[in-house]
C-alpha positions in Angstrom: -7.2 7.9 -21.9 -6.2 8.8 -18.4 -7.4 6.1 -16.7 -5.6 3.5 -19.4 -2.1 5.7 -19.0 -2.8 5.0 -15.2 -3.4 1.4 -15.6 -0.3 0.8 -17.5 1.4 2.8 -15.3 0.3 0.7 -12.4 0.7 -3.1 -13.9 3.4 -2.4 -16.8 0.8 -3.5 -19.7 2.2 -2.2 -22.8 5.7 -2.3 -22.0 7.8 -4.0 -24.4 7.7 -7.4 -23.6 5.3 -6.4 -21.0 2.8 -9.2 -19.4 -0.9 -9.8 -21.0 -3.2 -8.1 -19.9 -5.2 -10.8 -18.0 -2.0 -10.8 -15.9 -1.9 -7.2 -15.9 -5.3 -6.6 -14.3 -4.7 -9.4 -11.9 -1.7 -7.7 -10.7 -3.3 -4.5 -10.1 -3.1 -3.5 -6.5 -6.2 -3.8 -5.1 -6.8 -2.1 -2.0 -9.0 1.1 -1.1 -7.8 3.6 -3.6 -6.2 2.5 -6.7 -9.3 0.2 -8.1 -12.1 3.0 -7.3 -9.7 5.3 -8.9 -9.5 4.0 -11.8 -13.1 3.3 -12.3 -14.2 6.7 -11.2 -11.5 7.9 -13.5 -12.5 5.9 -16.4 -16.5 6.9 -15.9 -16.0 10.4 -15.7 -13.9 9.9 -19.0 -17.0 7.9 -20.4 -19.4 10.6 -19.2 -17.4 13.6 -20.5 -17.3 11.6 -24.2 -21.1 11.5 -23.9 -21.7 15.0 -23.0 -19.9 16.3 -25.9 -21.7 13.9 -28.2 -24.8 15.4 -27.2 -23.7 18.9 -27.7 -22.0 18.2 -30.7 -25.4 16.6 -31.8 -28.0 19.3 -30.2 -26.0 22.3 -29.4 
């Protein structure tokens, strides 16, 4: 979820009457940091969901 707030944040996807999201990630600002960011963001969000399934599951 953070790293979709972050994204909006960054392009204005979402905004009323906001741009498509094609456009959205085009306009990202690419770069050294805000790309990596997001993707590091968005896999420790994925890996953090898939540690608590497991536990939930096993534990």
């Amino acid at each position: 979820m953070l790293a979709a707030g972050a994204f909006c944040l960054l392009t204005g996807f979402g905004a009323h009457r906001g741009r498509p999201f094609g456009d959205s990630r085009d306009g990202l600002p690419g770069g050294t940091v805000p790309r990596p960011l997001l993707l590091s963001v968005t896999g420790m969000g994925i890996l953090g969901a898939a540690v608590f399934l497991f536990l939930q599951h096993y534990g």
